[in-house]
N, CA, C and O of each residue as an XYZ file, in Angstrom:
908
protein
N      19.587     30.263      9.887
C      18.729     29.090     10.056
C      18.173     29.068     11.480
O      18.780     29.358     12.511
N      16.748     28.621     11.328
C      16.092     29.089     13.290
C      16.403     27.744     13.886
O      16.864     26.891     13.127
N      16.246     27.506     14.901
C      16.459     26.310     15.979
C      15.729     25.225     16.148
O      15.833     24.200     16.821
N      14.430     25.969     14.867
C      13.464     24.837     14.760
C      14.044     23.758     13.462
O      13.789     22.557     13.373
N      14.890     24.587     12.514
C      15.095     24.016     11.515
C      16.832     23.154     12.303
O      17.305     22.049     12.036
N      17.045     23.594     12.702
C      18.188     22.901     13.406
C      17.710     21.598     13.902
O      18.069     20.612     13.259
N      16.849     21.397     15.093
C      16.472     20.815     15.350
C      15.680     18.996     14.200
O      15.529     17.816     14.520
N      15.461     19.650     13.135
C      14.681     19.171     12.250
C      15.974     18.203     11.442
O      15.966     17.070     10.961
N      16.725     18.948     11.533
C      18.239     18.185     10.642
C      18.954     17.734     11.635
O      20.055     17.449     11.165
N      18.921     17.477     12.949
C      19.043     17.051     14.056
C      18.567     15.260     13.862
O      19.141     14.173     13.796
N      17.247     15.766     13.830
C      16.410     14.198     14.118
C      16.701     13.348     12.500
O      16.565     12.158     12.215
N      17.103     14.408     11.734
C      17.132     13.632     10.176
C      18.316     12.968     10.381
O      18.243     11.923      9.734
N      19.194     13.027     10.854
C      20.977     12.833     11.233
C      20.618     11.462     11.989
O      20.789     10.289     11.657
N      20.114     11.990     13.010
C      20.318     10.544     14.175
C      18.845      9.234     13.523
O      18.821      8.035     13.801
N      18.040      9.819     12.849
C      17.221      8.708     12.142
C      18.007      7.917     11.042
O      17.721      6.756     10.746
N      19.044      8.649     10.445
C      19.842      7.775      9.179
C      20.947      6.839     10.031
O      21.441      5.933      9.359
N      21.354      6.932     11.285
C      22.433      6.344     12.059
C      20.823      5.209     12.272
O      20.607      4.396     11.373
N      19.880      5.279     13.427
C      19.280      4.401     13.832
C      18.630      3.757     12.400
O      18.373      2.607     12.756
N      18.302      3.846     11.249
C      17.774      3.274     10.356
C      18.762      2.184      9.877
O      18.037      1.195      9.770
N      19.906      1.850      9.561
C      20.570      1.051      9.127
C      20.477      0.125     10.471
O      20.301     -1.077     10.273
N      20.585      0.598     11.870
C      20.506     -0.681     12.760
C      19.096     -1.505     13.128
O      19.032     -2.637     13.609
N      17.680     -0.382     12.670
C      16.458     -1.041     12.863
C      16.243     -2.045     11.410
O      15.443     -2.981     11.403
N      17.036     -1.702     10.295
C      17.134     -2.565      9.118
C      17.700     -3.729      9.205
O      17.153     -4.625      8.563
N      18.700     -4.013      9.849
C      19.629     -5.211     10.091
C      18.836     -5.979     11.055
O      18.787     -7.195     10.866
N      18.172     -5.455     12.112
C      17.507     -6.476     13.209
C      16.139     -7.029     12.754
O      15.652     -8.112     13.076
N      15.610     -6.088     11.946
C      14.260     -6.610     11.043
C      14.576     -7.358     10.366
O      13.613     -8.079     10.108
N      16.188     -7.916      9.430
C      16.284     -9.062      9.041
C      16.941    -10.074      9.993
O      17.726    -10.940      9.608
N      16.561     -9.898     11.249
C      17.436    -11.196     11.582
C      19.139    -11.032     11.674
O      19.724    -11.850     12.384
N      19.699    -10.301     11.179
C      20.906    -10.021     10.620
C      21.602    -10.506      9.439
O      22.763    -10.385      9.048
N      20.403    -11.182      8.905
C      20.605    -11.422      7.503
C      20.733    -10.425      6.509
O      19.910     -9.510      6.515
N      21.621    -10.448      5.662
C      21.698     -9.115      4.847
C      21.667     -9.511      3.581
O      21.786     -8.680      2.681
N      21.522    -10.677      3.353
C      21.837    -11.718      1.835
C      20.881    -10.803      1.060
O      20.250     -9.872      1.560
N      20.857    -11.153     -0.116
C      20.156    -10.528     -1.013
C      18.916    -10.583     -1.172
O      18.340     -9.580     -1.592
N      18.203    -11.740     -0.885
C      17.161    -12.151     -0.579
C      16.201    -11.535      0.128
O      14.974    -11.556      0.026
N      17.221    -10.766      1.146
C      16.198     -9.890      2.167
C      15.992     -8.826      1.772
O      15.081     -8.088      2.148
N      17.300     -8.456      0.470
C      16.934     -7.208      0.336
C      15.833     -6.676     -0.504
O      15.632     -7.276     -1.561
N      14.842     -5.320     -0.127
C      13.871     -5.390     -1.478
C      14.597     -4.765     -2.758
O      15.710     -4.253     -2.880
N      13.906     -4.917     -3.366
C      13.978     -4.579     -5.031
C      13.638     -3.317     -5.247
O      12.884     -2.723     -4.477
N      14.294     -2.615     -6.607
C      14.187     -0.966     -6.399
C      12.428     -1.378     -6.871
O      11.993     -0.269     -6.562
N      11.505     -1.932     -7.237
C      10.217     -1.621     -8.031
C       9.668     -2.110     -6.853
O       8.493     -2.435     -7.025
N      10.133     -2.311     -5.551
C       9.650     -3.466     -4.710
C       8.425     -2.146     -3.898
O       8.723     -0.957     -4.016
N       7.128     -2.548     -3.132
C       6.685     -1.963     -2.263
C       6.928     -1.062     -1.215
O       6.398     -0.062     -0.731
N       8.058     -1.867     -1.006
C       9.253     -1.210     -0.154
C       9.459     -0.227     -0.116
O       8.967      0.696      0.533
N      10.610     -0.315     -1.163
C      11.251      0.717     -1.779
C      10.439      2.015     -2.405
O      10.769      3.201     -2.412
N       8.948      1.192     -3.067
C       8.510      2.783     -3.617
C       7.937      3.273     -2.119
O       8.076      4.409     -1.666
N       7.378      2.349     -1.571
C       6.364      3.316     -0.095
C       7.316      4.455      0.202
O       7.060      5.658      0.160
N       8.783      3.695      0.598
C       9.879      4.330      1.238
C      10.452      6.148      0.456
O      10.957      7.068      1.099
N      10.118      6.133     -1.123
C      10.745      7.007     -1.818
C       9.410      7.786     -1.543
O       9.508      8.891     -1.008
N       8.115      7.272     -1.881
C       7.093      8.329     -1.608
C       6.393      8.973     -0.935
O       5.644      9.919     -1.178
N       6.792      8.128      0.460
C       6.302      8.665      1.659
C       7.265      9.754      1.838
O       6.931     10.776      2.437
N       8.797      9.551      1.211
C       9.628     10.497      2.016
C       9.160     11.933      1.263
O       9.152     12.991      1.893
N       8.855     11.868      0.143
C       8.190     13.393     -0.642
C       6.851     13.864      0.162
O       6.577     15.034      0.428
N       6.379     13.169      0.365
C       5.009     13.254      1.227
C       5.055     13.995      2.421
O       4.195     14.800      2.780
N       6.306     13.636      3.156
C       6.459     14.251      4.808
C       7.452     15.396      4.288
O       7.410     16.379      5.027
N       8.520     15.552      2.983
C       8.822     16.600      3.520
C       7.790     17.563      2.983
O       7.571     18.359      3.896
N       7.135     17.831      2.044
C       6.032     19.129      2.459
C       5.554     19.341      3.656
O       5.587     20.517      4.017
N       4.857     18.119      4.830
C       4.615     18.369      5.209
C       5.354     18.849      6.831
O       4.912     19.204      7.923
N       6.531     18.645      6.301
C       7.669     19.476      7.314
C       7.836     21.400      7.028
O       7.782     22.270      7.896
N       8.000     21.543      5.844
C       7.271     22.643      4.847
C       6.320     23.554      5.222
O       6.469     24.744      5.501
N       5.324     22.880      5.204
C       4.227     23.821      5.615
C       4.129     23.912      7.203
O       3.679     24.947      7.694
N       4.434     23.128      7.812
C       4.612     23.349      9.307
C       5.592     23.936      9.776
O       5.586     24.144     10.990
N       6.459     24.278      9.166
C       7.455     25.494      9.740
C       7.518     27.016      9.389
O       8.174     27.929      9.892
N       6.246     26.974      7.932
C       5.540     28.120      7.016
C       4.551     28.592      8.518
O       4.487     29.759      8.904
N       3.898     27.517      9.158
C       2.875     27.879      9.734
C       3.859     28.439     11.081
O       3.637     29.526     11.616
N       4.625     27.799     11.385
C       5.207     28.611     13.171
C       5.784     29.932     12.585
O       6.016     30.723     13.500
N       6.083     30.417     11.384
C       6.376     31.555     10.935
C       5.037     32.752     10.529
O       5.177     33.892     10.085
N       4.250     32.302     10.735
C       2.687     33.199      9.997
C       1.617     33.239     11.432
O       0.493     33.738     11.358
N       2.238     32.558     12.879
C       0.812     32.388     13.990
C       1.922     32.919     15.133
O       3.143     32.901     14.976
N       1.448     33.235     15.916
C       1.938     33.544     17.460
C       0.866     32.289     18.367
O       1.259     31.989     19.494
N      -0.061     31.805     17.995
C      -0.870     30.862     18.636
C      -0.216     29.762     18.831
O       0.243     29.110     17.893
N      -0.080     29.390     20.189
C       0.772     28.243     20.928
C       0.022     26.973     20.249
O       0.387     26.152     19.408
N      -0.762     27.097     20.719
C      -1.347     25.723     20.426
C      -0.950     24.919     18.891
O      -0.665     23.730     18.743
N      -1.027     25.859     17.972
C      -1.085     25.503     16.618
C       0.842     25.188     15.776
O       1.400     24.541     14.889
N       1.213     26.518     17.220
C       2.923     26.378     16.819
C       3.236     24.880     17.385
O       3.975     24.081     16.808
N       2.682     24.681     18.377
C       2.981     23.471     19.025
C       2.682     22.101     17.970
O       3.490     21.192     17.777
N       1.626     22.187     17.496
C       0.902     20.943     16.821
C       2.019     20.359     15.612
O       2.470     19.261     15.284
N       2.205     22.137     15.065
C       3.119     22.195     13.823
C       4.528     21.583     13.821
O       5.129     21.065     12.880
N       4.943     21.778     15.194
C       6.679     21.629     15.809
C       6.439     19.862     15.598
O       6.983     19.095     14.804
N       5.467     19.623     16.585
C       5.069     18.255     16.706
C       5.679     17.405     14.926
O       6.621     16.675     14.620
N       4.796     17.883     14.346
C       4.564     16.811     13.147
C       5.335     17.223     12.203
O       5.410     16.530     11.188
N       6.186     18.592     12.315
C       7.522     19.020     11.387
C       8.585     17.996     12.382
O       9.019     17.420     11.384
N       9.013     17.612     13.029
C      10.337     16.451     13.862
C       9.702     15.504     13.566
O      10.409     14.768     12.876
N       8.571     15.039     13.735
C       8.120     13.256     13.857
C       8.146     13.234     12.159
O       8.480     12.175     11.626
N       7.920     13.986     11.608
C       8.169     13.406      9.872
C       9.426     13.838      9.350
O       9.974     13.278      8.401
N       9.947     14.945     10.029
C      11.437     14.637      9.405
C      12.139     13.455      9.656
O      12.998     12.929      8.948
N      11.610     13.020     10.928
C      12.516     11.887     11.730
C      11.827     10.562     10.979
O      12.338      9.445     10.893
N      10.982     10.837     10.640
C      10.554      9.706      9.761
C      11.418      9.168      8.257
O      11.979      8.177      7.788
N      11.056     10.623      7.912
C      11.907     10.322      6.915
C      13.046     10.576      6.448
O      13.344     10.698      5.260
N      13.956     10.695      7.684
C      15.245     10.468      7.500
C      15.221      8.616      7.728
O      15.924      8.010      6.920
N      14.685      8.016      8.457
C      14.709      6.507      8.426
C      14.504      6.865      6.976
O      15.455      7.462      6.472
N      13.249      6.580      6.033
C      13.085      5.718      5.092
C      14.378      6.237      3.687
O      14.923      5.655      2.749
N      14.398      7.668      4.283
C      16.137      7.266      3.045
C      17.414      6.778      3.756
O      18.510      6.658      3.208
N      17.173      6.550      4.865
C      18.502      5.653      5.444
C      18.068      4.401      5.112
O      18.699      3.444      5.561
N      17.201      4.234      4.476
C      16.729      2.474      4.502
C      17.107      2.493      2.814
O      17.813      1.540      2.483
N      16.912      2.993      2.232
C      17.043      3.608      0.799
C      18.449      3.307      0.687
O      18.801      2.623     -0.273
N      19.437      3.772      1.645
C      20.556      4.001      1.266
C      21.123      2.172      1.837
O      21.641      1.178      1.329
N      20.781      2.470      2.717
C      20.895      0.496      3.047
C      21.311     -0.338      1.970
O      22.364     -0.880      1.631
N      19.801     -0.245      1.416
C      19.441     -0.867      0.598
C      20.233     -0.922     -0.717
O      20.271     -1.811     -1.567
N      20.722      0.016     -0.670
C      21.606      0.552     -2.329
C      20.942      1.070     -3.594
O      21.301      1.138     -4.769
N      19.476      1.522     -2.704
C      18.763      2.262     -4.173
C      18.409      3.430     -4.227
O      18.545      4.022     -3.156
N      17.957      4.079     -5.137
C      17.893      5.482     -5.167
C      16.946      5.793     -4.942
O      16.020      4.981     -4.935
N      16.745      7.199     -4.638
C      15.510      7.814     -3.777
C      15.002      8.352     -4.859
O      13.870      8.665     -4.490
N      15.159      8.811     -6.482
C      14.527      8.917     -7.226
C      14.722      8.284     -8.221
O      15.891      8.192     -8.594
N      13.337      7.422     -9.244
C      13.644      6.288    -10.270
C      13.300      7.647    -11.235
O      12.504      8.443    -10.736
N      13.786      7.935    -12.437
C      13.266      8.568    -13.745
C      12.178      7.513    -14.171
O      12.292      6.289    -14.242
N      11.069      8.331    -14.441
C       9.924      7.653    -15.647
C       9.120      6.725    -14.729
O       8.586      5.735    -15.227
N       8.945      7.098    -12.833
C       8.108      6.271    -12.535
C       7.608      7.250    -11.901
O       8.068      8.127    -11.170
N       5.963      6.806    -12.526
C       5.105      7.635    -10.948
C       4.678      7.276     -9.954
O       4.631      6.082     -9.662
N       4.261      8.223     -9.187
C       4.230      8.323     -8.121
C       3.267      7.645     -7.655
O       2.196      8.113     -8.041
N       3.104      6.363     -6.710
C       1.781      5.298     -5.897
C       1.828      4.316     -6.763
O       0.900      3.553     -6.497
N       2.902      3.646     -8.369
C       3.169      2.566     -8.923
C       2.995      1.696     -8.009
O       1.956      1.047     -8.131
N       3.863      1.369     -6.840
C       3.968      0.726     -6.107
C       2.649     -0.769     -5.570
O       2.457     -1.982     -5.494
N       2.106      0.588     -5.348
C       0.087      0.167     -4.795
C      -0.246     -0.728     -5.880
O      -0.455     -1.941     -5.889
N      -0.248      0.184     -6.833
C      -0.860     -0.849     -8.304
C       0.006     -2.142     -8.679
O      -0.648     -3.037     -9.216
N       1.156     -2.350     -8.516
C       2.031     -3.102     -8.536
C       2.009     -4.375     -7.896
O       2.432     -5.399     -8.432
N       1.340     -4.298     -6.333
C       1.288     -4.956     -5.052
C       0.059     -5.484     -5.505
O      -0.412     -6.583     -5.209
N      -0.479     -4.531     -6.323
C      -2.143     -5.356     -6.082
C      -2.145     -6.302     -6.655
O      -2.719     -7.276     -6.170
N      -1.386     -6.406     -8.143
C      -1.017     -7.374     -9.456
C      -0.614     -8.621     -8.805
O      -1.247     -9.631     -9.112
N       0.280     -8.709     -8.007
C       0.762     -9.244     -7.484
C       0.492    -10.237     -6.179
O       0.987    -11.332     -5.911
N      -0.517     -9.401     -5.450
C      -0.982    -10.314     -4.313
C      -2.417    -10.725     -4.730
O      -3.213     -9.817     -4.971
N      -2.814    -12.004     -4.837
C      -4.056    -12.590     -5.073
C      -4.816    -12.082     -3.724
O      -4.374    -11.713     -2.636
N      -6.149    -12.214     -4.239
C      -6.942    -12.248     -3.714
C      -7.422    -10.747     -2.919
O      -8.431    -10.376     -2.319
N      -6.168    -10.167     -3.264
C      -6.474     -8.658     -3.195
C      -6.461     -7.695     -3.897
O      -6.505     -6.502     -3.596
N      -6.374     -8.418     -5.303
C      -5.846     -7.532     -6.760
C      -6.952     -5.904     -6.568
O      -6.569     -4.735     -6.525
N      -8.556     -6.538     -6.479
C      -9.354     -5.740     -6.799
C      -9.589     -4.864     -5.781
O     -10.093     -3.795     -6.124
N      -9.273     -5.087     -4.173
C      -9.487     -3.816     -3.417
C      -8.473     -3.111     -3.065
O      -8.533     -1.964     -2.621
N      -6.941     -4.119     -3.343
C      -5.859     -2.384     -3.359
C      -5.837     -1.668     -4.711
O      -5.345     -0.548     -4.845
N      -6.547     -2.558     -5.982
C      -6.230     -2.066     -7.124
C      -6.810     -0.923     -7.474
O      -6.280     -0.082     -8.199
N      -8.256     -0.816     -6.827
C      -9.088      0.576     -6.913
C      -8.663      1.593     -6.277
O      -8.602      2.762     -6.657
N      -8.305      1.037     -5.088
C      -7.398      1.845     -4.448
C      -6.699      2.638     -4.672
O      -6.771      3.816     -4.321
N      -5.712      2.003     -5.445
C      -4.168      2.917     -6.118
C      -5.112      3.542     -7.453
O      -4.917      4.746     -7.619
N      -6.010      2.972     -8.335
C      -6.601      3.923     -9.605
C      -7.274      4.658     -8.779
O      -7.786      5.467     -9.554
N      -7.665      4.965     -7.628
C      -8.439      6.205     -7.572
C      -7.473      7.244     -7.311
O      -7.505      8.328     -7.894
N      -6.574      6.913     -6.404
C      -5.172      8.408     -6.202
C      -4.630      8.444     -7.717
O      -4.808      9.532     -8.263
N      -3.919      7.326     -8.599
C      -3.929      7.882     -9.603
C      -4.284      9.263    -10.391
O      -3.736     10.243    -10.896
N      -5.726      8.615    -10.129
C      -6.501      9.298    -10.993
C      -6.925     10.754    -10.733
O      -7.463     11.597    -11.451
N      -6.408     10.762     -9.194
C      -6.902     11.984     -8.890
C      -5.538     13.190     -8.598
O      -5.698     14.397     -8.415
N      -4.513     12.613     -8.618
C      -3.147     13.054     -8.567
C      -3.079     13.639    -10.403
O      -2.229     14.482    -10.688
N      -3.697     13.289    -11.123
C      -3.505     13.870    -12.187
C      -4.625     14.638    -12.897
O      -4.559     14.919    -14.094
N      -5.623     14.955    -12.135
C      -6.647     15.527    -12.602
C      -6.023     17.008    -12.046
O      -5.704     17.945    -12.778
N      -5.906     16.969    -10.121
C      -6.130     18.154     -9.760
C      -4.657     18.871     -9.138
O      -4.551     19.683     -8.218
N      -3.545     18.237    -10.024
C      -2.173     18.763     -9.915
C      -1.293     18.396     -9.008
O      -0.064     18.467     -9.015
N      -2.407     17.798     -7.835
C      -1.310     16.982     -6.835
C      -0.724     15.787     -6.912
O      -1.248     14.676     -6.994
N       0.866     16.218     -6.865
C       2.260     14.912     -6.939
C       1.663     13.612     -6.507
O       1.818     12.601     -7.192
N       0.838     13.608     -5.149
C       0.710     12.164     -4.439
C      -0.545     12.838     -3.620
O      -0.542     14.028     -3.307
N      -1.793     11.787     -3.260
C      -2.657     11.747     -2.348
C      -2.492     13.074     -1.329
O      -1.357     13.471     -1.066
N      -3.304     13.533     -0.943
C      -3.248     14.612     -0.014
C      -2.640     15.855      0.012
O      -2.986     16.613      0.919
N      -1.661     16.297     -0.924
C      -0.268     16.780     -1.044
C      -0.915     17.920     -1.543
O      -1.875     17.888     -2.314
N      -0.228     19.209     -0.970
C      -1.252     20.764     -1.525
C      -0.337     21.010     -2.837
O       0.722     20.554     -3.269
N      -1.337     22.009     -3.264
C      -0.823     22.255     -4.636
C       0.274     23.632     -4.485
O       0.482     24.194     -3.410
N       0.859     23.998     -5.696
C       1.929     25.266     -5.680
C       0.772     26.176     -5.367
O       1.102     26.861     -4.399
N      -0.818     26.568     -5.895
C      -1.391     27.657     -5.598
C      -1.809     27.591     -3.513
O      -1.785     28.534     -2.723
N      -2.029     26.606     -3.332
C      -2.372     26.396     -2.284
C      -0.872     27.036     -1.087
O      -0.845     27.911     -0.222
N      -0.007     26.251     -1.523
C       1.231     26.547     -0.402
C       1.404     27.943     -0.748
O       1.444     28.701      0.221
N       1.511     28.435     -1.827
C       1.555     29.998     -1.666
C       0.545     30.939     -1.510
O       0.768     32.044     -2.004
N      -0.912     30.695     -0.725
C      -1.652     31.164     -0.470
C      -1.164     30.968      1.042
O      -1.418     31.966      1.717
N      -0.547     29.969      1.729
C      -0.548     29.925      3.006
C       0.845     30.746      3.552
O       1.126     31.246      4.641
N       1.358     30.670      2.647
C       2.932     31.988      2.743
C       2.401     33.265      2.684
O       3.118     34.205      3.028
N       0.988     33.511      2.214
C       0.644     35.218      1.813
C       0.171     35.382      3.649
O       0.632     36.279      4.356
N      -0.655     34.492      4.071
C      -1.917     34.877      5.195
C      -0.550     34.962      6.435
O       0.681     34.939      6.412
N      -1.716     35.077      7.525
C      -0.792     35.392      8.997
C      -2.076     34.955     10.163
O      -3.273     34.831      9.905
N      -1.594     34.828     11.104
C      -2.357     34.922     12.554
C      -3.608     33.869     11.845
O      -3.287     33.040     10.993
N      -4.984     34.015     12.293
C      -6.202     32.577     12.361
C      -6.166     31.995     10.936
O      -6.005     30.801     10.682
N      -6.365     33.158      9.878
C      -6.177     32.680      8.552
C      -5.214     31.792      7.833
O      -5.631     31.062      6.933
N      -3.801     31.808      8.210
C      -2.835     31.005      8.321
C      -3.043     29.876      9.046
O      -2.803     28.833      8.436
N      -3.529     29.746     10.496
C      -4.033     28.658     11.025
C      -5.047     27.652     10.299
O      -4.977     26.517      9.826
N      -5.943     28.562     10.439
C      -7.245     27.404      9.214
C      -6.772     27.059      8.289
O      -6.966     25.858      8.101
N      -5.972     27.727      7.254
C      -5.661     26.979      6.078
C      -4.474     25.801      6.040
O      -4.179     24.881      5.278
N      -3.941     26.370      7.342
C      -2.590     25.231      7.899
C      -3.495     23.901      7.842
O      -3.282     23.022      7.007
N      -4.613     23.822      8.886
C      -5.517     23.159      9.717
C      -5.907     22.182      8.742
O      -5.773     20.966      8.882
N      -6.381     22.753      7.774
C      -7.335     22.410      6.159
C      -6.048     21.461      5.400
O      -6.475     20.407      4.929
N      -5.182     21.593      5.296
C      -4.340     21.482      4.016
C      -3.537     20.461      4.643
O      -2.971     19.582      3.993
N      -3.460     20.603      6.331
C      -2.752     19.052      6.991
C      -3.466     18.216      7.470
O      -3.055     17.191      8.014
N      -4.766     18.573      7.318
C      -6.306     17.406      7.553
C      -6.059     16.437      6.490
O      -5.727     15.275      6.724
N      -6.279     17.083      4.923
C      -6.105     16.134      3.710
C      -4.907     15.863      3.597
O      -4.706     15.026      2.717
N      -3.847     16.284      4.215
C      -2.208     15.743      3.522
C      -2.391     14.383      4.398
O      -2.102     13.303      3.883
N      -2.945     14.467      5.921
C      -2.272     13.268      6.741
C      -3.436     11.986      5.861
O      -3.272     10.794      5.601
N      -4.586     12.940      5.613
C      -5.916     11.674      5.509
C      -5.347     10.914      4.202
O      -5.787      9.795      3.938
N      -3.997     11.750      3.071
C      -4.016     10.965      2.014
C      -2.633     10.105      2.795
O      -2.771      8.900      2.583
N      -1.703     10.321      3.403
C      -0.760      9.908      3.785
C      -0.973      8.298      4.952
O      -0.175      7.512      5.464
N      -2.357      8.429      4.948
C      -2.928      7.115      5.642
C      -3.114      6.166      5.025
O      -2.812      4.997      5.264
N      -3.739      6.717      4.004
C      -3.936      5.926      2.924
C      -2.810      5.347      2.160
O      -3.112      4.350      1.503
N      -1.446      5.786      2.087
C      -0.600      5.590      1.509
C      -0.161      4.536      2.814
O      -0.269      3.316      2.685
N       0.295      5.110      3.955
C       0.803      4.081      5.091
C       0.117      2.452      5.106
O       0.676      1.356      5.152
N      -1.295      2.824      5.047
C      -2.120      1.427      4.906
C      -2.041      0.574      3.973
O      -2.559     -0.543      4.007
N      -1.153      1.199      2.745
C      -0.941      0.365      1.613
C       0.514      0.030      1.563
O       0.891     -0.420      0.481
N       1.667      0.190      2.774
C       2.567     -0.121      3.404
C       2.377     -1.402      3.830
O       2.681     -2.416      3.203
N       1.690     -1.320      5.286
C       1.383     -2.082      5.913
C       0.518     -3.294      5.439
O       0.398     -4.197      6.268
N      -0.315     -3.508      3.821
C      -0.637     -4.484      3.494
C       0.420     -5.103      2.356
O       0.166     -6.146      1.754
N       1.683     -4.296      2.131
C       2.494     -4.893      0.826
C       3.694     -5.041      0.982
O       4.547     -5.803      0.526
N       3.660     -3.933      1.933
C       5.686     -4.170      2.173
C       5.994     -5.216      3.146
O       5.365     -5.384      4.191
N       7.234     -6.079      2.659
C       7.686     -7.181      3.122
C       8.960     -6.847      4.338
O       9.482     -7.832      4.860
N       9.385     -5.575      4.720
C      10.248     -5.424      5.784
C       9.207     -4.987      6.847
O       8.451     -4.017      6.787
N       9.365     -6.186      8.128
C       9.038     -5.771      9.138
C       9.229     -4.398      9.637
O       8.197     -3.768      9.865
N      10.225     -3.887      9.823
C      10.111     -2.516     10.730
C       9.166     -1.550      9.794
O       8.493     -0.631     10.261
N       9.213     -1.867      8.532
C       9.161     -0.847      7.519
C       7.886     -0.407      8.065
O       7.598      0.729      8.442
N       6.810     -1.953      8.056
C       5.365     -2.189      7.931
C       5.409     -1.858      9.641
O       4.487     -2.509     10.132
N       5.790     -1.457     10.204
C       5.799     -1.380     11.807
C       5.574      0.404     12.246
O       4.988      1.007     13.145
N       6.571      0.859     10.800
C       6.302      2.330     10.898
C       5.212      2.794     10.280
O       4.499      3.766     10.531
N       5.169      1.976      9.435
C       3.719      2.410      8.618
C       2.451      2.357      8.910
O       1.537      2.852      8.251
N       2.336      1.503     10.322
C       1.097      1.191     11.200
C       1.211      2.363     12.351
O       0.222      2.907     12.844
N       2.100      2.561     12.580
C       2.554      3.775     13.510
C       2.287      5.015     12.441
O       1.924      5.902     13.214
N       2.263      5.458     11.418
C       1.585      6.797     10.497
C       0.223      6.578     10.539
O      -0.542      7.537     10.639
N      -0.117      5.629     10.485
C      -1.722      5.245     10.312
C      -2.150      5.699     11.540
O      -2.760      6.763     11.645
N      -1.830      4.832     12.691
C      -2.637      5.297     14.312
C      -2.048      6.517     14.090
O      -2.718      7.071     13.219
N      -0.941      7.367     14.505
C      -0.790      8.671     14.810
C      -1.563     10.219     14.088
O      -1.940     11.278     14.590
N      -1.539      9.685     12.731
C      -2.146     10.277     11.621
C      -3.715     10.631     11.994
O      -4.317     11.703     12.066
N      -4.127      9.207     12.207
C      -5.650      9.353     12.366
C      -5.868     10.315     13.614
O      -6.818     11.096     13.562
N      -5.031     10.304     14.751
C      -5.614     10.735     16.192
C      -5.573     12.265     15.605
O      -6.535     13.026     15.718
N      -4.033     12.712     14.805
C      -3.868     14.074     14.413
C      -4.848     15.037     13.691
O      -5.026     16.247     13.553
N      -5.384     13.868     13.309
C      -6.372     14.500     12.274
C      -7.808     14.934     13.122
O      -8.517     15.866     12.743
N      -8.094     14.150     14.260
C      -9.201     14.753     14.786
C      -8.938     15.570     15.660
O      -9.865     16.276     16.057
N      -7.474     15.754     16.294
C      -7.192     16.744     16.745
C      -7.206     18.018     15.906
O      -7.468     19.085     16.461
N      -6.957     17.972     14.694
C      -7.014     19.170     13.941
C      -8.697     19.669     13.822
O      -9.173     20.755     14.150
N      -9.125     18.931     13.461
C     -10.918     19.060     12.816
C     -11.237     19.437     13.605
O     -12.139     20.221     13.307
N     -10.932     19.380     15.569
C     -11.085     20.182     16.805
C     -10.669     21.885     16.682
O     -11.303     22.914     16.916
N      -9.063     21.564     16.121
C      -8.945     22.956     16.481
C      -9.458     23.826     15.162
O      -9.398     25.048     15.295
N      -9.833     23.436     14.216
C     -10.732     24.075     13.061
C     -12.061     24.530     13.878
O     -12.223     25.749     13.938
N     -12.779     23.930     14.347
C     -14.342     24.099     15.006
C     -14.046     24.957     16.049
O     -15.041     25.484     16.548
N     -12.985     25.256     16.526
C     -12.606     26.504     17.326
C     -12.231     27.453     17.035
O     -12.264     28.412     17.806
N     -11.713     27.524     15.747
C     -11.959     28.815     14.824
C     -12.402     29.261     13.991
O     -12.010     30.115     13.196
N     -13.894     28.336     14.166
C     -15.543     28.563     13.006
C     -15.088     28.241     12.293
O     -15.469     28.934     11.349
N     -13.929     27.080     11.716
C     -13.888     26.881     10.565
C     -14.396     25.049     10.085
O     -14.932     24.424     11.000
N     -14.237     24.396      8.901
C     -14.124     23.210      8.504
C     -13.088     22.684      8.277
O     -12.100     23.379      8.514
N     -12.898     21.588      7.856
C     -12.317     20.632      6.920
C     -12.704     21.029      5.496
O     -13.899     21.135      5.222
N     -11.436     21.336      4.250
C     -11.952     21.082      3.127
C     -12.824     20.209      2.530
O     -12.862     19.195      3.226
N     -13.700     20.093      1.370
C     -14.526     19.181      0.826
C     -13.208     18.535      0.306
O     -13.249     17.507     -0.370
């Protein structure tokens, strides 16, 4: 195992210790039941689907420091393989808090969104399109959740090496973060735990800056952004 992956189960370790204490102070230290969410709750699904979400993209960023000798790009990769493991070791330490499971049988994946929308007036119709358009598009073109590369895709980026590996790294974590914003933003308008909605505004700003940092280092190696 390399030192990067050490490192990675490092930050997953000490995020499940700090997640049960940023959970308790977000309630006040109330722990009654009341505070707690519900397994169908916003919460809880943001929490189960974001955590599938970051680990690919821990995945492909440690695919990529294995396929480039280019600093810059090993660097970017190191970056956002720790800040999402460390992420989501919180949201299954919050999972585990909580006493629910990190996988429900027979639910898919962004329920949640559609759920929240039912639920909160006056916003039924603009998170509701919202969640039917990833729906809809998570089952047309094979991807699990918003942004998320497909099995042909990740094993096209295991075949390449050196710029080619880069661009397609570049390409494939442009749309993972741009769908993973989208998912955070529908955090931050539904989920009822403060810290939760605190991290989820923190994926949103960080996400967005990452992303034009990437679309930079694409245009420096003649390349694009996927359509």
């Amino acid at each position: 195992m390399t030192r990067t992956h050490w490192a990675a189960i490092t930050a997953v370790v000490l995020a499940l210790l700090f997640a049960g204490a940023a959970t308790v102070a977000s309630a006040g230290g109330d722990t009654s039941a009341s505070r707690t969410p519900t397994g169908d709750s916003a919460d809880a699904g943001f929490a189960r689907d974001m955590s599938v979400h970051h680990q690919q993209a821990v995945e492909m960023s440690f695919t990529v420091r294995d396929r480039t000798k280019d600093e810059e790009v090993r660097g970017l990769a190191y970056d956002i393989a720790n800040t999402q493991a460390n992420q989501r070791g919180m949201m299954l330490g919050w999972l585990d808090l909580w006493e629910l499971p990190k996988v429900v049988a027979g639910r898919e994946p962004m329920e949640w969104m559609e759920q929240g929308a039912d639920a909160s007036s006056g916003h039924g119709s603009g998170h509701g399109g919202h969640g039917s358009g990833h729906a809809g598009g998570t089952a047309e073109d094979g991807r699990l959740m918003p942004g998320m590369a497909t099995k042909d895709e990740l094993e096209r980026l295991r075949g390449l090496s050196g710029r080619q590996a880069e661009v397609l790294y570049l390409q494939l974590m442009i749309n993972h973060h741009n769908g993973g914003v989208a998912m955070a933003q529908g955090c931050v308008d539904l989920c009822a735990v403060g810290t939760e909605r605190d991290l989820a505004q923190g994926m949103v700003d960080a996400q967005r800056s990452e992303v034009e940092l990437m679309v930079g280092l694409l245009r420096k190696r003649g390349a694009q952004p996927l359509a």
